[in-house]
C-alpha positions as CSV (number, residue, x, y, z in Angstrom):
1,X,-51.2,-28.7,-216.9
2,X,-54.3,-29.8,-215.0
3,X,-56.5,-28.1,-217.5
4,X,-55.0,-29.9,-220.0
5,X,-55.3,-33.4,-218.8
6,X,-58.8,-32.8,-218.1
7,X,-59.3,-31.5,-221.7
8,X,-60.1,-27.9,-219.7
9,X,-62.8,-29.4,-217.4
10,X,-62.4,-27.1,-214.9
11,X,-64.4,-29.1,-212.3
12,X,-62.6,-32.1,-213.1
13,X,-59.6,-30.9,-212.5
14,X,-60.5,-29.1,-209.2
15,X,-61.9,-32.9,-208.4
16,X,-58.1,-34.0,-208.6
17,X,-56.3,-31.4,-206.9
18,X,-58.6,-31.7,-204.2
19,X,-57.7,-35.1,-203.9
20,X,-53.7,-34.7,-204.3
21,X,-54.0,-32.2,-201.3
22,X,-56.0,-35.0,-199.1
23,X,-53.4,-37.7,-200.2
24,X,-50.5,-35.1,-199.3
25,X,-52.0,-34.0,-196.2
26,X,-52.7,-38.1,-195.2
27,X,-49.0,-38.7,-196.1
28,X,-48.3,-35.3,-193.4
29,X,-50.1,-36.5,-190.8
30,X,-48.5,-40.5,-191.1
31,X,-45.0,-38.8,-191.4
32,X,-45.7,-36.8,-188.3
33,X,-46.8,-39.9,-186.5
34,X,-43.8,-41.8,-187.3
35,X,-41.3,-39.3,-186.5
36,X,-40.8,-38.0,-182.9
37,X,-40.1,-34.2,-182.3
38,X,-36.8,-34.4,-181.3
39,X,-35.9,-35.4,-185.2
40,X,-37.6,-32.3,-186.2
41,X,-35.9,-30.2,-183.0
42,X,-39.6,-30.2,-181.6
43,X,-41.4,-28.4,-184.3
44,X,-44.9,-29.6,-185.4
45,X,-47.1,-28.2,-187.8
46,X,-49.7,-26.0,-186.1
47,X,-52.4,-26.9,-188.7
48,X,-54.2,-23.2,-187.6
49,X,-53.3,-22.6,-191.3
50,X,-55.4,-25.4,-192.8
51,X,-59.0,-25.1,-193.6
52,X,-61.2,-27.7,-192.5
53,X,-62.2,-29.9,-195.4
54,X,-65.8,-30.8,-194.4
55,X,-67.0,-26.9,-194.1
56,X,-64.8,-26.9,-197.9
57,X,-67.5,-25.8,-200.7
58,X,-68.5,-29.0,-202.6
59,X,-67.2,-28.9,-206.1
């Protein structure tokens, strides 16, 4: 579906995913912020999982 709205520029739509993860991972972080950990029975995402964006290859 990406592919296709990009007319199959592959780059382009790489450009865009990378950006929908950044917006999701901004909207993460706020909701985290604004929630205390008793509403999520004191879990919090680790983050260990997540890749550091600035070592990310460019694109």
């Amino acid at each position: 579906m990406v592919l296709a709205w990009h007319n199959g520029d592959v780059r382009s739509s790489i450009r865009t995913l990378l950006g929908d993860l950044k917006e999701a991972r901004e909207q993460l972080a706020l909701a985290e912020m604004m929630m205390g950990t008793g509403y999520s029975r004191g879990w919090k995402p680790s983050g260990s999982n997540v890749k550091d964006e600035d070592n990310a290859h460019s694109v």
